[in-house]
C-alpha positions as CSV (number, residue, x, y, z in Angstrom):
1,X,136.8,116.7,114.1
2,X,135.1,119.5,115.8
3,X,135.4,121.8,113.3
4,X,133.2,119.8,111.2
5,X,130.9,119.3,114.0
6,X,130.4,122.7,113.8
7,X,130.7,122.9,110.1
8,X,127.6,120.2,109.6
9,X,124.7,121.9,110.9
10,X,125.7,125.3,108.4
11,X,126.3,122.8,105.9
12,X,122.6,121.0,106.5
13,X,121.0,124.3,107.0
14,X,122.6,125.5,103.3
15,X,120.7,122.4,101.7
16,X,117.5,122.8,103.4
17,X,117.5,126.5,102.6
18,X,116.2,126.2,99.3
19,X,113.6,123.8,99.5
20,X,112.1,125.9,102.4
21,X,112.5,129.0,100.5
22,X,110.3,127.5,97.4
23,X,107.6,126.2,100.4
24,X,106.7,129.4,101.5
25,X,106.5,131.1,98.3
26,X,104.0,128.6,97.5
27,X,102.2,128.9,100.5
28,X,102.3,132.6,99.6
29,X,101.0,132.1,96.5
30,X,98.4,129.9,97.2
31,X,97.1,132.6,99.9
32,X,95.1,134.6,96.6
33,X,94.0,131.0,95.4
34,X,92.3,129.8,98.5
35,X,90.0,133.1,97.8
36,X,89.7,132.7,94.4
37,X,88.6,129.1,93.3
38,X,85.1,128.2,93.2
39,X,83.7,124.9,93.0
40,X,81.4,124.6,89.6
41,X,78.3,121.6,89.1
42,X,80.4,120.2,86.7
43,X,84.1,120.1,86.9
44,X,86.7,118.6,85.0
45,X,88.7,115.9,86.8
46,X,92.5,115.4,87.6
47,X,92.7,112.0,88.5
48,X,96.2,110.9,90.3
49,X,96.3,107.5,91.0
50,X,98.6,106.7,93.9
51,X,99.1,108.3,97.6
52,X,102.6,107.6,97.9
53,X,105.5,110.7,98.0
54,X,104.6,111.6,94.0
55,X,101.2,111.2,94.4
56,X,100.9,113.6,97.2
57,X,103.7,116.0,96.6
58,X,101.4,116.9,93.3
59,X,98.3,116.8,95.1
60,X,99.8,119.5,97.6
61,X,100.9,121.6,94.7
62,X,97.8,121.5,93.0
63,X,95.5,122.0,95.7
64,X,96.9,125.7,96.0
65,X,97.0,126.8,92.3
66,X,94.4,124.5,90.6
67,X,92.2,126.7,88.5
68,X,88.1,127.0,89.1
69,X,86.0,124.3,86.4
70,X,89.0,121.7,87.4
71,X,89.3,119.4,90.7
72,X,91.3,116.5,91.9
73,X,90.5,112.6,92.3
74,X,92.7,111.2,94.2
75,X,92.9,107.4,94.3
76,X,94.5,105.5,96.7
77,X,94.2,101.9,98.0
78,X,96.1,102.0,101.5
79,X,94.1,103.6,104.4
80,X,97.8,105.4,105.4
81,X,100.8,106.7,103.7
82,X,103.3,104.0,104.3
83,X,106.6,105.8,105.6
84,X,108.7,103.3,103.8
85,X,112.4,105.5,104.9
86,X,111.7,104.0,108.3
87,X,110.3,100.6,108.1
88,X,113.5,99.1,107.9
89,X,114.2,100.1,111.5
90,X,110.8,99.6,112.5
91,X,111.0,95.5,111.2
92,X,113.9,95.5,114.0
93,X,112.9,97.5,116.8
94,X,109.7,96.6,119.0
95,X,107.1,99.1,119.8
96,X,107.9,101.7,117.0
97,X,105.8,100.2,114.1
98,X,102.9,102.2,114.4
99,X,104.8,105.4,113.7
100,X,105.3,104.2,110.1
101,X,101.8,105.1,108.9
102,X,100.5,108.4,108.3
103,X,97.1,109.7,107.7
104,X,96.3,111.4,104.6
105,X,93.4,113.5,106.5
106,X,95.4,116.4,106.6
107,X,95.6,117.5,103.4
108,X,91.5,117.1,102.8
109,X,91.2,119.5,105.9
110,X,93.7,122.5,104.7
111,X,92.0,122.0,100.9
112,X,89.8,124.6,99.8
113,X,86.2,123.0,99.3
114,X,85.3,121.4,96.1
115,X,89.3,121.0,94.8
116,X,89.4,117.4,95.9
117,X,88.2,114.5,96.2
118,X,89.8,111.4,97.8
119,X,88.7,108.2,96.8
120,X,89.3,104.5,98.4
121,X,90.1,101.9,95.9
122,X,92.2,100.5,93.5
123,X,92.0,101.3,89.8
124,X,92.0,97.4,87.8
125,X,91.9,99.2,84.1
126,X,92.7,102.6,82.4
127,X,90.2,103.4,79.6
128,X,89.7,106.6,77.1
129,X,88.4,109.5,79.4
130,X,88.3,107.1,82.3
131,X,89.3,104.9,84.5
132,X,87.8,101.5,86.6
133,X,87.8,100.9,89.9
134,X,87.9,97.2,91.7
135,X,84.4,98.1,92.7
136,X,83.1,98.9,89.0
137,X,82.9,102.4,89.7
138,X,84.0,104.7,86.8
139,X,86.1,108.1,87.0
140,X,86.2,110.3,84.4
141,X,89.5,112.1,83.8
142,X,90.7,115.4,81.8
143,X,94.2,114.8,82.5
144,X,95.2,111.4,84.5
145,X,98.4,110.8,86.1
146,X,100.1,107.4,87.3
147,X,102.1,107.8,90.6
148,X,102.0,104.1,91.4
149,X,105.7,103.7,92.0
150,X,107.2,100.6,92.4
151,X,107.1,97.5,95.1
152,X,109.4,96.4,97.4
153,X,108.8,92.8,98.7
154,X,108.8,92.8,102.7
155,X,110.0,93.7,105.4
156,X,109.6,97.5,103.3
157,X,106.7,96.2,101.0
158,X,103.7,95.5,103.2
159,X,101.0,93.1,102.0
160,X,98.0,94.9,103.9
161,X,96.1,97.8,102.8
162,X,95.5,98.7,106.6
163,X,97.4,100.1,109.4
164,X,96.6,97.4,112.0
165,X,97.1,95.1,109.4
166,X,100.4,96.2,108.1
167,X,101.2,96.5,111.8
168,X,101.0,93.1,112.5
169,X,103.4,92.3,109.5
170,X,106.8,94.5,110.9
171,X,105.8,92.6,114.3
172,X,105.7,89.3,112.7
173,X,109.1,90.6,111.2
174,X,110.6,92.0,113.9
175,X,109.8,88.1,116.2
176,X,111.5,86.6,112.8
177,X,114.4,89.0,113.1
178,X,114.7,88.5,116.7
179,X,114.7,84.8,116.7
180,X,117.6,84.0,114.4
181,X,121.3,84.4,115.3
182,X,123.2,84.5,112.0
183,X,121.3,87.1,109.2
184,X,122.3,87.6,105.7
185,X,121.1,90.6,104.2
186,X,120.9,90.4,100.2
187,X,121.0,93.7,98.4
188,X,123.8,96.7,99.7
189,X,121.2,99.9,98.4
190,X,120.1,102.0,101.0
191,X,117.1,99.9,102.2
192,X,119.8,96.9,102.8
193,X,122.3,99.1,104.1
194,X,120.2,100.5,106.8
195,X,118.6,97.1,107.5
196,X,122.3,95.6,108.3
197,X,123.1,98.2,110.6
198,X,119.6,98.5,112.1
199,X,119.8,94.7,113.0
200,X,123.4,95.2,114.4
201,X,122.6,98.1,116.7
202,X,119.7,96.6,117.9
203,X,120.9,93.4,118.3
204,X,124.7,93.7,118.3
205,X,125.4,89.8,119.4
206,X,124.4,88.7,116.0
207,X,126.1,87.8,113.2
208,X,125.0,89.9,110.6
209,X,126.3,89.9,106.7
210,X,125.4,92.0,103.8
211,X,125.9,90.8,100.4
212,X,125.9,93.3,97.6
213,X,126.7,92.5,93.5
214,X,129.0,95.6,93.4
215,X,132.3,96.8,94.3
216,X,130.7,99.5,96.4
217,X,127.8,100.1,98.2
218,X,125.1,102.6,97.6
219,X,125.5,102.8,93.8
220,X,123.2,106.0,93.5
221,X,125.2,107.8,95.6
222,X,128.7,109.1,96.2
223,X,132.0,108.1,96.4
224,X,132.9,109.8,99.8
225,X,129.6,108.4,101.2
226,X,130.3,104.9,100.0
227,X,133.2,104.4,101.6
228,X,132.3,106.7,105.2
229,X,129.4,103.7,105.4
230,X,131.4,101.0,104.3
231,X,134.2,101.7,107.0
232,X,131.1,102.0,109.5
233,X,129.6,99.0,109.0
234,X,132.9,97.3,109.3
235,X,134.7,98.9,111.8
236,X,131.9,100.5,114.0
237,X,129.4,98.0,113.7
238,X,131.5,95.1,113.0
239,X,129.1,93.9,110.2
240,X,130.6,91.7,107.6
241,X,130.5,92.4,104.2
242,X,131.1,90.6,101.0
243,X,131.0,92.4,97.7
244,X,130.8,91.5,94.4
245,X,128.9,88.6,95.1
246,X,125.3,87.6,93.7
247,X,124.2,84.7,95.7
248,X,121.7,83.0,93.8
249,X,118.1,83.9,95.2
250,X,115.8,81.5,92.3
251,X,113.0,79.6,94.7
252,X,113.3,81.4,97.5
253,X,111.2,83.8,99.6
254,X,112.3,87.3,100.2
255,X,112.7,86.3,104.0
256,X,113.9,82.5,103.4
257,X,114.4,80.6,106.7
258,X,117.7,78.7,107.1
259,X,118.8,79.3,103.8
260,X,122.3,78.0,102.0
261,X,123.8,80.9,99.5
262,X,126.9,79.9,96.9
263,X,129.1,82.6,96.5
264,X,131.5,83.0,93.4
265,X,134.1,80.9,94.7
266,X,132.0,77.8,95.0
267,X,131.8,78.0,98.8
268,X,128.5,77.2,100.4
269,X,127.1,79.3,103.7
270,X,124.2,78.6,105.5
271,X,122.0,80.8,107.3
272,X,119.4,81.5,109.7
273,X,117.9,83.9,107.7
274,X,118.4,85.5,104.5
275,X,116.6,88.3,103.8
276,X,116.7,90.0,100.1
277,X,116.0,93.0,99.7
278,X,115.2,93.7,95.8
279,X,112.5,95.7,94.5
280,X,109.5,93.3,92.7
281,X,109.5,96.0,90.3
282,X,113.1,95.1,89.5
283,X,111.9,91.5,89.1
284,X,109.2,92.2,86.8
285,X,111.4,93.8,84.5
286,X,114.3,91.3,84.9
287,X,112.1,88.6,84.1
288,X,110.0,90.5,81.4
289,X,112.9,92.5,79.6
290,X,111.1,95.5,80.7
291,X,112.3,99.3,80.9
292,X,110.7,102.8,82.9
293,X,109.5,105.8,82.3
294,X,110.2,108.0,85.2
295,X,107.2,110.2,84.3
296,X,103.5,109.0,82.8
297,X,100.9,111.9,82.1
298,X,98.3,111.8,80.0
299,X,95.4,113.6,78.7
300,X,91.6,111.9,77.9
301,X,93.1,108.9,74.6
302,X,96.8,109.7,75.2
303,X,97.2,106.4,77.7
304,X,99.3,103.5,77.5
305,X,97.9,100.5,75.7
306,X,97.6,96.9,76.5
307,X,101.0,95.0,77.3
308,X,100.6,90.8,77.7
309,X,104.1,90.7,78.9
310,X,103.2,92.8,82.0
311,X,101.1,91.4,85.1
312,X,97.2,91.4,85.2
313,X,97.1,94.2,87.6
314,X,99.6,96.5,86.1
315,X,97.6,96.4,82.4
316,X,95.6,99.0,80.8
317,X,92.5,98.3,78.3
318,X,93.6,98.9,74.9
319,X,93.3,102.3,73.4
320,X,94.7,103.6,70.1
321,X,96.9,106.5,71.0
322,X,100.3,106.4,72.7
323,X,101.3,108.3,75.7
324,X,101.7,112.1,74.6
325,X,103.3,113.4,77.7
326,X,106.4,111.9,79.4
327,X,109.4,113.4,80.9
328,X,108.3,117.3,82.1
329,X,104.9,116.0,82.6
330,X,104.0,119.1,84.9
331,X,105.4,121.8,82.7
332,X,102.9,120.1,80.1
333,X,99.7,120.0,82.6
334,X,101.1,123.6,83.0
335,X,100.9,124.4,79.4
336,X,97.7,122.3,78.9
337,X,95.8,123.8,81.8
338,X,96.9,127.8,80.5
339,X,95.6,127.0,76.7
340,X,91.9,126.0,78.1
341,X,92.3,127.8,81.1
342,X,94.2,131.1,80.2
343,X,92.9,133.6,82.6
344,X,93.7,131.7,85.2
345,X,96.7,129.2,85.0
346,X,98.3,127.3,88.1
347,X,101.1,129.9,89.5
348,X,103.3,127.1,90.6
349,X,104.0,123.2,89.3
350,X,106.5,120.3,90.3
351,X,109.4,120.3,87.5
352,X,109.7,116.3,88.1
353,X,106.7,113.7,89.5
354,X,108.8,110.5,90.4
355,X,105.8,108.5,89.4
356,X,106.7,105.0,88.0
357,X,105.5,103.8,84.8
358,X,105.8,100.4,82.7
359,X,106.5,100.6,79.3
360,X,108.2,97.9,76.7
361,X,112.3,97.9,76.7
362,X,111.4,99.6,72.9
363,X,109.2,101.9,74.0
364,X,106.8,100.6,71.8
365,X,103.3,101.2,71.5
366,X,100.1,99.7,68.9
367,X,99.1,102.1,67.1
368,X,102.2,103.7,65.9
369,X,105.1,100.8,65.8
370,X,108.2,102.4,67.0
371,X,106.7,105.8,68.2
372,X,109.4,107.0,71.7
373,X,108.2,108.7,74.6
374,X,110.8,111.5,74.6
């Protein structure tokens, strides 16, 4: 046991290595940028809608290797980035919820004049060479890409658009929390996982069950770490776990007060609380037969068209072309940007923008029936 105590920190040092080692070279690189870029009268715009992780890992990037004639709108409805690896402790623990939501002024401040432009809002429909905002106000766009990501109903997806606001909804979670005695937690990924142990820790008189439809927990992740957690949870925190059990959840909230869940054996449990913790993204594709595209990019025409299976505020006007750039999106901006912008192409781009995009389980677009995003 001590040797891998003192194994552990080598071992995290040996994964964070890397990333830090591809930070400052981009830092570097973006020293000769920050001297070279000049703001024009006219530029042409790369709008990124959303100010979540994607949505500002690329603005990062860009902002120290965008080329002169080009700068960024960036469009973003929340006042703060929502730190949503910690609000699952912070919708348990008083006094902490604050700390979940970080101001995006500091990457305006260390931009170099004229690359960007941060806009309040939220975008309500995606036209050719543009796009809408709730207020009427139109962007124009050479490139456009879609880093909405997906939404997680509470206590991780927050209703308000505003710190205080949003605030006020982990309190209101963590009196809920506090308040009931026997918890179910519905959903064993890593947002349930660490909500079951959070409550637990904090609160380690409760009675607190997690219910996942799997033979393991964690599915993304590995085998060793599935079973280290598992024996944890059990053992250390004495939290009771079913598996292989998908309670049904139709009609009720995400936070349902005194709840009664079937299991598979017929028996009937009730609850003080039940909280489930799947993504509303998953539901709109469960319920719509819908797929992803991990990537969306696209270029002036080359956006998605209208789908009537999806809801109001995830549709897109109707245009003729289908999406042209999927998958690698940022090796293509890189391509795209050297052939009009040869003498000057970005030195550095993200290989992968987890940006989250809704497409039909066929991948099918008007326009050109069948056609696959590759």
């Amino acid at each position: 046991m001590a040797n891998q105590r003192f194994i552990l920190p080598f071992k995290i040092l040996a994964l964070l290595l890397p990333s830090l080692g591809k930070i400052i070279i981009q830092r570097v690189l973006g020293i000769p940028h920050s001297l070279t870029y000049r703001a024009t009268l006219s530029p042409k715009n790369i709008v990124i809608i959303g100010g979540s992780f994607s949505g500002i890992s690329l603005v990062q990037r860009l902002v120290r290797c965008l080329p002169s004639g080009y700068r960024i709108v960036w469009i973003e409805r929340n006042s703060h980035l929502h730190y949503l690896f910690a609000f699952p402790r912070f919708s348990v623990v008083p006094g902490l919820e604050q700390l979940g939501f970080i101001p995006y002024d500091g990457i305006e401040k260390n931009a170099v004049q004229g690359i960007l432009v941060r806009k309040r809002g939220e975008v309500v429909s995606v036209e050719e060479g543009e796009v809408v905002l709730e207020t009427g106000e139109r962007v124009g766009y050479e490139f456009l890409v879609v880093a909405t990501g997906s939404t997680q109903a509470g206590p991780v997806g927050l209703l308000s658009k505003e710190r205080l606001g949003g605030c006020q909804e982990l309190r209101e979670v963590q009196e809920v929390i506090g308040m009931s005695e026997k918890i179910a937690v519905v959903g064993g990924g890593a947002v349930g996982v660490e909500l079951a142990s959070d409550i637990k820790d904090f609160y380690p008189e409760k009675d607190v069950t997690l219910v996942h439809s799997r033979g393991q927990l964690l599915n993304q992740f590995g085998r060793r770490l599935q079973d280290y957690v598992l024996e944890f949870l059990r053992e250390k925190l004495h939290v009771r776990v079913l598996l292989n059990e998908r309670p049904d959840m139709s009609g009720e909230e995400n936070m349902a007060r005194s709840p009664t869940l079937t299991f598979s054996d017929g028996s009937e449990e009730k609850f003080d609380l039940v909280v489930s913790i799947l993504s509303l993204f998953d539901l709109v594709m469960r319920n719509a037969g819908l797929t992803t595209v991990n990537i969306m990019l696209g270029s002036r025409s080359n956006v998605p068209a209208n789908n009537p299976t999806l809801p109001s505020s995830l549709r897109f006007s109707p245009v003729p072309s289908p999406p042209a750039m999927t998958a690698s999106s940022s090796t293509l901006l890189y391509k795209s940007l050297r052939q009009t912008h040869p003498t000057h192409s970005p030195p550095l781009l993200p290989s992968l923008l987890s940006a989250t995009l809704l497409t039909t389980a066929a991948h099918t677009w008007p326009g050109q029936p069948g056609s696959k995003p590759k």
